[in-house]
Rosetta silent file (secondary structure, phi, psi, omega in degrees, C-alpha in Angstrom):
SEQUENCE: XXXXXXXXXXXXXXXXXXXXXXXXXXXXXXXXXXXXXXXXXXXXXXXXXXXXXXXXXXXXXXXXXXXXXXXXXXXXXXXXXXXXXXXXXXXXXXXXXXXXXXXXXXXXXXXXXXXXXXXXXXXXXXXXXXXXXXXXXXXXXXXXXXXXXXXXXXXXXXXXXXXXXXXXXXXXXXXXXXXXXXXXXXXXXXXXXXXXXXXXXXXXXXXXXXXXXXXXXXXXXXXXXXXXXXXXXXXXXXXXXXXXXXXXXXXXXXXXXXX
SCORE:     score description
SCORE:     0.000 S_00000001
   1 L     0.000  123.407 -168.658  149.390   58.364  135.912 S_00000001
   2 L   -80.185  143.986 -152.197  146.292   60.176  135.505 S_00000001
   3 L  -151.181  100.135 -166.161  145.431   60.668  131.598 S_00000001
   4 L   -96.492  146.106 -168.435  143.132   64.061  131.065 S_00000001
   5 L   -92.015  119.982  149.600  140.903   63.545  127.654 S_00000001
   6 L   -51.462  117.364 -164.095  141.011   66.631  125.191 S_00000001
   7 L  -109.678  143.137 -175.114  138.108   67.955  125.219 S_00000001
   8 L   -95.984 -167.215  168.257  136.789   69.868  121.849 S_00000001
   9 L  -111.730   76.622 -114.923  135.045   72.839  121.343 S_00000001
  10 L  -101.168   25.374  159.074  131.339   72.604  120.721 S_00000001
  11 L  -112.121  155.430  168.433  130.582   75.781  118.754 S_00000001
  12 L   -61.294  139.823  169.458  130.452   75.563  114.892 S_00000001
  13 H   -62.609   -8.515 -155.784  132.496   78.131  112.438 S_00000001
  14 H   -92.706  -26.891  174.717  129.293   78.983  111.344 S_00000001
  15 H   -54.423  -61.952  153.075  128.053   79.867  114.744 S_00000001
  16 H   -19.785  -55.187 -175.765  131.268   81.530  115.714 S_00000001
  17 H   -79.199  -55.634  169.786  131.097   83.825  112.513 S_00000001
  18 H   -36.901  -53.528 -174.189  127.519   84.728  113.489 S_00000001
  19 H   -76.719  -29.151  176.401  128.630   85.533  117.124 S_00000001
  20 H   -97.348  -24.191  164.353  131.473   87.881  116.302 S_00000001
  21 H   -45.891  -47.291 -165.790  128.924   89.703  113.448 S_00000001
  22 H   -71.963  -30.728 -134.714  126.607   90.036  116.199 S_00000001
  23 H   -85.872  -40.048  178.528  129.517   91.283  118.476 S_00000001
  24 H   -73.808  -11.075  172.635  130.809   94.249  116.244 S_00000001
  25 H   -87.879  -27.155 -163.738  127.218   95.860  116.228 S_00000001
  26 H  -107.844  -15.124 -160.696  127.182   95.687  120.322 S_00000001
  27 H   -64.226  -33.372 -169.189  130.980   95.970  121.075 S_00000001
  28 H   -89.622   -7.785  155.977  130.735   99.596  122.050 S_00000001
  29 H   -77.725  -26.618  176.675  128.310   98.834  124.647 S_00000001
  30 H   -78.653  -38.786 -164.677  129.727   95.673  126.068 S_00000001
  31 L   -94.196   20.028 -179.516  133.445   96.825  125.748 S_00000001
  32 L   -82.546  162.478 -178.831  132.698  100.326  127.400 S_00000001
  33 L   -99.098  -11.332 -155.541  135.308  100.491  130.644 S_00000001
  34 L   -97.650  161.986 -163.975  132.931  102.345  132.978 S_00000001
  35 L  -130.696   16.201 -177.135  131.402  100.137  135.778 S_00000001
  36 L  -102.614  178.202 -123.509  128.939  102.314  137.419 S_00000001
  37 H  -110.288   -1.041 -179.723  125.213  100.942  137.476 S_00000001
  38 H   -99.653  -50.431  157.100  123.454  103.000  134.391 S_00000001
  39 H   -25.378  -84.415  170.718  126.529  101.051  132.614 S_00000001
  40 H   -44.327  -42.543  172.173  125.891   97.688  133.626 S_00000001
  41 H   -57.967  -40.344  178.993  122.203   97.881  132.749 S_00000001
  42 H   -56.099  -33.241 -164.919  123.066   98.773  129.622 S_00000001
  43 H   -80.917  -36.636  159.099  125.668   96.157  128.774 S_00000001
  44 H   -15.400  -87.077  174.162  122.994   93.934  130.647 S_00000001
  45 H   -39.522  -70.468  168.651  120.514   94.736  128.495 S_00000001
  46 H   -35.424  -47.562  169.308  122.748   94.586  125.238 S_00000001
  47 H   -61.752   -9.060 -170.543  123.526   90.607  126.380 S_00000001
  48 H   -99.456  -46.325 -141.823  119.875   89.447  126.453 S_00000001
  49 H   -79.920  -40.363 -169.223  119.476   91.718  122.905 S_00000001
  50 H   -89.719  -23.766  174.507  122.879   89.585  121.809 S_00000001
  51 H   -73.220  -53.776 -149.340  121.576   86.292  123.449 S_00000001
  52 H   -68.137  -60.056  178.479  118.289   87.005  121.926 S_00000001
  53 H   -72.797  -27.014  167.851  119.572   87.336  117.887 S_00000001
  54 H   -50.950  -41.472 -164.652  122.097   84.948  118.220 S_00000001
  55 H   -71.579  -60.515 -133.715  119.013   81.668  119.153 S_00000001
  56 H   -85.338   -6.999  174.246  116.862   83.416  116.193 S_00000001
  57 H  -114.544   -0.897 -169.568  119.351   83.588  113.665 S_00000001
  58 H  -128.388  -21.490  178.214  121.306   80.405  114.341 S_00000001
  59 L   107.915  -11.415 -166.840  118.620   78.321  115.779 S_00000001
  60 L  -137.741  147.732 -153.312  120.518   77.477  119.173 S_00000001
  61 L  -115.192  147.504 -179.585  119.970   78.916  122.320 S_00000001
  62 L  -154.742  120.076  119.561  123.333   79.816  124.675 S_00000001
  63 L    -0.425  146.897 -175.322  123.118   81.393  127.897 S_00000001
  64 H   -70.852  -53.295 -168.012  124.371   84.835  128.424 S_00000001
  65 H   -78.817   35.172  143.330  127.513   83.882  130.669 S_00000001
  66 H  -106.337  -14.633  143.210  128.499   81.333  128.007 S_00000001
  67 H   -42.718  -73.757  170.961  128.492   84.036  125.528 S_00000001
  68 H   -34.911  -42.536 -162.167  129.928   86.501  128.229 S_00000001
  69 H   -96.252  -47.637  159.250  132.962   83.734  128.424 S_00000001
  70 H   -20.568  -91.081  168.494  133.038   82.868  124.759 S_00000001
  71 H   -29.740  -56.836 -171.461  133.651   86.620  123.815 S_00000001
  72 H   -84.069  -26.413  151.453  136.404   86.900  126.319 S_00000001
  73 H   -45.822  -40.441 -164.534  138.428   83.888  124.927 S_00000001
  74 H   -64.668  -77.251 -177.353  138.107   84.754  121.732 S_00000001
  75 H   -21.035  -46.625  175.700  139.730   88.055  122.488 S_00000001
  76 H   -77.941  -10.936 -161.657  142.425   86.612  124.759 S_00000001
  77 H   -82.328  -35.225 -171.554  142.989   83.746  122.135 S_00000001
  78 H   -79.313  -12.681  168.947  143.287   86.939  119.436 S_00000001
  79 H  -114.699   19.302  152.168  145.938   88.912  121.077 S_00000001
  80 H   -72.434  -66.541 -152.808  148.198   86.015  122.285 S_00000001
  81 H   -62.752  -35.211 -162.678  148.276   84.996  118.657 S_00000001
  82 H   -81.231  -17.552 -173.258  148.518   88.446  116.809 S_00000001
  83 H   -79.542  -10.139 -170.751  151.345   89.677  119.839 S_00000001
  84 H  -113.946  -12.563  144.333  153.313   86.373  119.212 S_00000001
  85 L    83.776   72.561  174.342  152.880   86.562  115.760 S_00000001
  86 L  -139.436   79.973 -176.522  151.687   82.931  115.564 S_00000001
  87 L     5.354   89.655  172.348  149.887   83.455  112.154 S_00000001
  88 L   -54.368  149.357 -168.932  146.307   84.675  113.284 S_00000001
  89 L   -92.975  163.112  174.491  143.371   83.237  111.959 S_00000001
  90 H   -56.997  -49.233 -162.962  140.987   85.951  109.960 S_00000001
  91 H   -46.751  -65.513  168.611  138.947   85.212  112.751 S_00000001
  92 H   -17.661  -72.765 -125.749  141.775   86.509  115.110 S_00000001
  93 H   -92.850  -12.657  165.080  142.495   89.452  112.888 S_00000001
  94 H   -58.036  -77.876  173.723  138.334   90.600  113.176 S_00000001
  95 H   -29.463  -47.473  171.153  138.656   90.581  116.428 S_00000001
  96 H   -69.702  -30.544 -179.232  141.390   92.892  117.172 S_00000001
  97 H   -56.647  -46.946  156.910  139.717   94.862  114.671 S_00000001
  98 H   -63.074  -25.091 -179.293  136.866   95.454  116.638 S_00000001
  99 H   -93.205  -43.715  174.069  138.683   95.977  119.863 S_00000001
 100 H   -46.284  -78.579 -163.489  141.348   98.360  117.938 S_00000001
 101 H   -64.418   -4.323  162.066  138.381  100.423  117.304 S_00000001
 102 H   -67.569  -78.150  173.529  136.475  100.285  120.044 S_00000001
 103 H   -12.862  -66.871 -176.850  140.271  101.914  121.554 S_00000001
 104 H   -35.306  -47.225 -162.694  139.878  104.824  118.663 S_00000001
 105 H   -62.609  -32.371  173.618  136.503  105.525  120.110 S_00000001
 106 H   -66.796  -16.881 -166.077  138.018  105.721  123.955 S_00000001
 107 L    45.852   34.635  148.487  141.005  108.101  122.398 S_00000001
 108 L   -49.689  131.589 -176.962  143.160  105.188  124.540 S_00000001
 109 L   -46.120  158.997  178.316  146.915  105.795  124.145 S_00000001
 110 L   -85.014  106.614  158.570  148.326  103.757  120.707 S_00000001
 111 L  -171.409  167.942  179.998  149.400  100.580  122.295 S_00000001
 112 E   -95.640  140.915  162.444  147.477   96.745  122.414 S_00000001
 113 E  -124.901  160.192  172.752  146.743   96.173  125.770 S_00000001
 114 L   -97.843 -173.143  178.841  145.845   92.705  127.515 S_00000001
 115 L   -89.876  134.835 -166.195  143.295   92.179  130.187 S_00000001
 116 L   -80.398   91.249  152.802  145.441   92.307  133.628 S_00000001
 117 L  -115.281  116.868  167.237  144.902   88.856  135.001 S_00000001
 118 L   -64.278  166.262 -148.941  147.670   87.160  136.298 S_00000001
 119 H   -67.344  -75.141 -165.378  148.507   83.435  134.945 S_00000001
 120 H   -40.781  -40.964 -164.004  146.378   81.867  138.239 S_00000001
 121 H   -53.296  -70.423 -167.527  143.832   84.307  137.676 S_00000001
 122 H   -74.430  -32.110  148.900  143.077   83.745  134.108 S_00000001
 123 H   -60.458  -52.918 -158.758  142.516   79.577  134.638 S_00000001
 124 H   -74.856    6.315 -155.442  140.595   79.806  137.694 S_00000001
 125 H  -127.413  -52.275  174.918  138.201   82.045  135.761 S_00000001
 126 H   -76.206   -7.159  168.103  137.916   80.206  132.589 S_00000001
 127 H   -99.042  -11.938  166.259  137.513   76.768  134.313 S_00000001
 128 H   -70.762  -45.136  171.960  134.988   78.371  136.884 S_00000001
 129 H   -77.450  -47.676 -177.848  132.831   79.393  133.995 S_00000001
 130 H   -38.734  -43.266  172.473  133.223   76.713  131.985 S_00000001
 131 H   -86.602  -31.413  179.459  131.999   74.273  134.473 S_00000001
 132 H   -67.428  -69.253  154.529  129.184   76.460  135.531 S_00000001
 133 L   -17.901   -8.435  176.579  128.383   76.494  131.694 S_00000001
 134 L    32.675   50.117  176.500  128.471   72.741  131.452 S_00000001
 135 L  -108.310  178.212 -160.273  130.480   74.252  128.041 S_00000001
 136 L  -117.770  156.848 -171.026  133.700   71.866  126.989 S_00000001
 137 L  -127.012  130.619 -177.481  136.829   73.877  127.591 S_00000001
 138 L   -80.841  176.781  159.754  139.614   73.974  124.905 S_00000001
 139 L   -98.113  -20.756  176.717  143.621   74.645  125.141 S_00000001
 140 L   -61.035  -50.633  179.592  142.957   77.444  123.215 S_00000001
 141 L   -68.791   -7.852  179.111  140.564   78.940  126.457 S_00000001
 142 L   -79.516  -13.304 -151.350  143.413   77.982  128.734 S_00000001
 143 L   -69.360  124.194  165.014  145.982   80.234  126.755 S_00000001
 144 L  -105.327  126.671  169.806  147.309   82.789  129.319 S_00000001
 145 L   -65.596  133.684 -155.843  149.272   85.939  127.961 S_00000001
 146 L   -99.563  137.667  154.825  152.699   85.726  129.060 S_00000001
 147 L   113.218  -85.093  176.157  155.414   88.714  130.133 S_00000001
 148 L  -143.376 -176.172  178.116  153.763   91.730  130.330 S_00000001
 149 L   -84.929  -34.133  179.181  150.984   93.637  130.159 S_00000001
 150 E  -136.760  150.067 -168.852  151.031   95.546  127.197 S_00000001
 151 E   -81.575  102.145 -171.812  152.639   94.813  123.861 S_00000001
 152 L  -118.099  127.885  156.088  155.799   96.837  122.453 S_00000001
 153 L  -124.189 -178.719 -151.452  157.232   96.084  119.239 S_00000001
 154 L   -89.820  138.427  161.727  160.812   96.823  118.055 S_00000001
 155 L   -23.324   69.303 -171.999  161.378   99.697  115.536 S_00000001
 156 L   -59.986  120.927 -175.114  160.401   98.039  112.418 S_00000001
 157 L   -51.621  159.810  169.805  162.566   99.731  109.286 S_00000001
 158 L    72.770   28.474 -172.783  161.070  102.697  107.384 S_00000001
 159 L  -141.602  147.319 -149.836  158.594  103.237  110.239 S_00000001
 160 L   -99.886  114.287  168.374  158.968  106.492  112.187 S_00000001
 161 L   -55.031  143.553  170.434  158.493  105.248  116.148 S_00000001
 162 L  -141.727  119.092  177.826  156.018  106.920  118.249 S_00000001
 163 L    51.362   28.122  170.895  156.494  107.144  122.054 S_00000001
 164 L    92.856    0.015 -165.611  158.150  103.455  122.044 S_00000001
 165 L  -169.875  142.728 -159.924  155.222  101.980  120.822 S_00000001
 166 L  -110.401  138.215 -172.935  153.532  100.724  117.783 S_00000001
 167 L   -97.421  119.259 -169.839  149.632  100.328  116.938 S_00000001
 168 L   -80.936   53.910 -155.380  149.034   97.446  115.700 S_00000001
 169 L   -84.640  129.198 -164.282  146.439   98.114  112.541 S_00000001
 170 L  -103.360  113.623 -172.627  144.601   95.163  111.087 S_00000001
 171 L  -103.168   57.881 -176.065  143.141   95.541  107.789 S_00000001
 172 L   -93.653  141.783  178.269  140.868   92.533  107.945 S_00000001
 173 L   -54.915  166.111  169.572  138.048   91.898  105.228 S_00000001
 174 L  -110.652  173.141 -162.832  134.602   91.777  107.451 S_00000001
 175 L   -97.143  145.543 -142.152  133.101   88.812  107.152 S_00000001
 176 L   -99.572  136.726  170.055  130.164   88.400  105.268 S_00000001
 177 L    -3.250  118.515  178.018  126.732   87.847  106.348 S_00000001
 178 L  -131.525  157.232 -174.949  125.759   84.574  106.408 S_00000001
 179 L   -85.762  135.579  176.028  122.068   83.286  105.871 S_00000001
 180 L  -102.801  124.588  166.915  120.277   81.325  108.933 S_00000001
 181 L  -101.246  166.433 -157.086  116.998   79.609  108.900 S_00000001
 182 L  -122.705 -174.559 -147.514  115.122   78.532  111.716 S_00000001
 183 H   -59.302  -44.394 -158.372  113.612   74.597  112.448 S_00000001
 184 H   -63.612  -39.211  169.093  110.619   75.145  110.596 S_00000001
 185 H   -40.881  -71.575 -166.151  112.627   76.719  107.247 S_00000001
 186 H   -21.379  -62.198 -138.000  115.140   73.872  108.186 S_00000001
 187 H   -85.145   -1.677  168.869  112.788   70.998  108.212 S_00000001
 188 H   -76.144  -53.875 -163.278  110.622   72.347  105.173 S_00000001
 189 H   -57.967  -16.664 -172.269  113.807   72.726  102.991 S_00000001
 190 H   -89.147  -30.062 -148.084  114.715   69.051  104.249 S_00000001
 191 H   -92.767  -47.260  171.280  110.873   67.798  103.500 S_00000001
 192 H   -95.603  -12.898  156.853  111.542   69.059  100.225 S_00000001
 193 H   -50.878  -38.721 -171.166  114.738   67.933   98.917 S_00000001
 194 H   -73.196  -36.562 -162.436  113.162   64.422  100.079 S_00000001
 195 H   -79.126    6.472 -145.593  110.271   64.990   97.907 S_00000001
 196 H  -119.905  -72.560  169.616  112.489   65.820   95.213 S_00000001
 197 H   -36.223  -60.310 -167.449  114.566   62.615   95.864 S_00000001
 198 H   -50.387  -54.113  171.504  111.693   60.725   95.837 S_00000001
 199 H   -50.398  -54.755 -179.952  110.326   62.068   92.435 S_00000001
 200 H   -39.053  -49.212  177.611  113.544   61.639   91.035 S_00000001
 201 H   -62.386  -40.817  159.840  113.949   58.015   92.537 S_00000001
 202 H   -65.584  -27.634 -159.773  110.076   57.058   90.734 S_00000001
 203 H   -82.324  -58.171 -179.623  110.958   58.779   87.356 S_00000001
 204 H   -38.501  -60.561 -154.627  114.308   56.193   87.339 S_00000001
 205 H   -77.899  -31.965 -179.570  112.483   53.475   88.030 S_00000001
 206 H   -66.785   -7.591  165.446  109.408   54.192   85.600 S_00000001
 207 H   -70.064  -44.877 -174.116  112.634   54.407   82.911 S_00000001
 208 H   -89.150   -9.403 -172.460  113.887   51.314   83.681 S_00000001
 209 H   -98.346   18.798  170.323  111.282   49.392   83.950 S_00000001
 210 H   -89.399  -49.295 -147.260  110.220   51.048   79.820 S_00000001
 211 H   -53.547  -42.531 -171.019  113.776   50.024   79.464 S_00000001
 212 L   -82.417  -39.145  175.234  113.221   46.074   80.369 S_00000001
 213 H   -40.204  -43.151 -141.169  109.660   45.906   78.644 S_00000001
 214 H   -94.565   58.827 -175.526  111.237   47.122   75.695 S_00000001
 215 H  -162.387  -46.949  137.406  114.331   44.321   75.950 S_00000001
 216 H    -5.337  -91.201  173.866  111.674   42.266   76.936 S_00000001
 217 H   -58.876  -35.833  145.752  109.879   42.796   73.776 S_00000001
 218 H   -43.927  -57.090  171.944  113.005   42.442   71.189 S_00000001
 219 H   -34.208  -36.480  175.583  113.520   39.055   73.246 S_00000001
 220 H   -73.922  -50.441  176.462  110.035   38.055   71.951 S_00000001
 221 H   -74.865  -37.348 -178.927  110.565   38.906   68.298 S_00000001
 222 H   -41.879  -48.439  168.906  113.795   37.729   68.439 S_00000001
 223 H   -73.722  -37.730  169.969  112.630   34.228   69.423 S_00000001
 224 H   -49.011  -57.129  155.626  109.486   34.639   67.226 S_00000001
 225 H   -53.081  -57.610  178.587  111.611   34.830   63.949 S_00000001
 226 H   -40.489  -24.277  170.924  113.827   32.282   65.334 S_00000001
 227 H   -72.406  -55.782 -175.479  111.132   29.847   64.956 S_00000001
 228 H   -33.628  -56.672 -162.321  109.995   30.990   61.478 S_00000001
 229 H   -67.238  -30.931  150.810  113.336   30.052   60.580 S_00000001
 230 H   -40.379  -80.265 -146.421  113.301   26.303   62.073 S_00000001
 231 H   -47.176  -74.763  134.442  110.382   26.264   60.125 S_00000001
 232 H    31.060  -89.076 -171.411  111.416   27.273   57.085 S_00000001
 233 H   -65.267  -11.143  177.774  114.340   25.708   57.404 S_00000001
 234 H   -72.232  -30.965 -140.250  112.521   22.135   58.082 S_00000001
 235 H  -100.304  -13.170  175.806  110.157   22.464   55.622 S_00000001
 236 H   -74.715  -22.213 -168.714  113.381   23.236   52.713 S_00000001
 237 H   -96.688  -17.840  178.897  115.097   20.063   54.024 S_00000001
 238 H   -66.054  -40.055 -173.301  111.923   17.941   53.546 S_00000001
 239 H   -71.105  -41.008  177.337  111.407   19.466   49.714 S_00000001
 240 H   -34.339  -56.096 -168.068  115.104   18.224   49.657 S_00000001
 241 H   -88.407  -61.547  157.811  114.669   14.792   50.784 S_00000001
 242 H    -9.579  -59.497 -175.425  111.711   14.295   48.603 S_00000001
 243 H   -52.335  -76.735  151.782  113.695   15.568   45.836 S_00000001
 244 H   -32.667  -59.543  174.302  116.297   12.594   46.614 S_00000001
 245 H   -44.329  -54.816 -169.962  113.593   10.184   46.768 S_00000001
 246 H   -73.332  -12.143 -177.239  112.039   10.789   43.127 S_00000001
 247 H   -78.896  -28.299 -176.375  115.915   10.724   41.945 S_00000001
 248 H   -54.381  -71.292 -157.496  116.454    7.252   43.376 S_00000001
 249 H   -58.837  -46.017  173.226  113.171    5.876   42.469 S_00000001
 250 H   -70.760  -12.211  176.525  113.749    7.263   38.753 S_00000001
 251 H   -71.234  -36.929 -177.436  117.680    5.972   38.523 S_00000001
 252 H   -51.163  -58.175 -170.221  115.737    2.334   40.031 S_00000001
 253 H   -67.686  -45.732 -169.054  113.239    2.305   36.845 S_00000001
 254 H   -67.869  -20.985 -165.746  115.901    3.262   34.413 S_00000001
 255 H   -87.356  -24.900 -161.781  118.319    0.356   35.709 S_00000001
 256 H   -97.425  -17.196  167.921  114.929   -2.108   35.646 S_00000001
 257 H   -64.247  -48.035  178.922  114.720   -1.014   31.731 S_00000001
 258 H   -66.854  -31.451 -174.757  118.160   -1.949   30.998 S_00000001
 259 L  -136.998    0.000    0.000  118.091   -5.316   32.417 S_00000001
């Protein structure tokens, strides 16, 4: 029985969050509908301008069609989940945001629509790129939309239906900026936290080694008194024993008087 390995996905959130940031500044040229050839340069152009900020702000360089193929998962991955109501990710709920409004700008009828690929369609196209991309392919890029083409929901109470179909409006925070640095930033900010470590790592040691002098140096008095006090104490048991001696020798003379 043949046993296929899960394969992960080998962008970062932080990359991801970068990549849809870039995506909402560019969306109305890449997401325009028209196909004639003053189009396509433009959306052309707009992918090397989106290839181009993406390496310089994140530091990692990605080909255009693994971008191009990125972008359209994410999209199909965000309107399986928000039409199936299988609790969308923020991430999810950006997306549609940006594609909802890209729609306003087209004056498109109020409805979600998917991209018409049938289920064979929509495999052979993400595992065609994928392997030309030498990118790892998720279950999430395999996700096909299911049914139909465009998404009707049921009369929801208190809400006055229009023409059978409901707009879907997503009120997502946008997601906030985030700062990138590039190798050289990187590997200075790295050079100095080590130098930092380091200092830190001498001043400890130049503590402990006060601390054992100075332990060091109680050890020394400690023993230093301890002698005085042999001494001392030797030189009180000799005046003792002395003391004993002259009583003896005078009880001896008094006893040699007597008899």
């Amino acid at each position: 029985m043949d046993l296929k390995r899960k394969r992960g996905d080998n962008w970062t959130r932080q990359e991801k969050e970068l990549f849809i940031n870039i995506m909402r500044h560019s969306s109305s040229i890449i997401e325009n509908k028209n196909t004639d050839t003053d189009a396509n340069k433009q959306k052309l152009a707009e992918w090397q301008k989106i290839e181009r900020k993406f390496r310089q702000l994140s530091g990692t360089s990605r080909q255009i069609s693994q971008l191009k193929g990125v972008w359209r998962r994410m999209k199909m991955t965000a309107k399986k989940n928000v039409s199936q109501n299988l609790n969308p990710s923020e991430e999810d709920r950006t997306i549609m945001e940006i594609c909802s409004n890209m729609e306003k700008n087209a004056n498109d009828p109020i409805s979600v629509k998917y991209e018409q690929q049938s289920e064979q369609e929509s495999v052979d196209s993400v595992c065609d790129e994928s392997l030309s991309d030498k990118e790892d392919v998720t279950e999430e890029a395999l996700t096909i939309p299911t049914d139909s083409e465009v998404l009707t929901v049921d009369n929801p109470p208190n809400v006055v239906p229009r023409n059978d179909n409901i707009k879907i409006l997503l009120n997502a925070p946008k997601i906030q900026k985030q700062k990138f640095f590039g190798k050289k930033e990187r590997f200075r900010r790295i050079k100095t936290s080590h130098k930092t470590l380091s200092d830190s790592n001498l001043l400890i040691k130049e503590q402990s080694l006060k601390l054992l002098q100075a332990e060091y140096d109680l050890k020394l008095e400690y023993q230093r008194r301890e002698l005085q006090y042999q001494k001392e104490k030797h030189k009180i048991e000799l005046q003792i024993l002395m003391l004993e001696k002259e009583k003896k020798e005078l009880e001896i003379a008094a006893l040699k008087k007597i008899y």
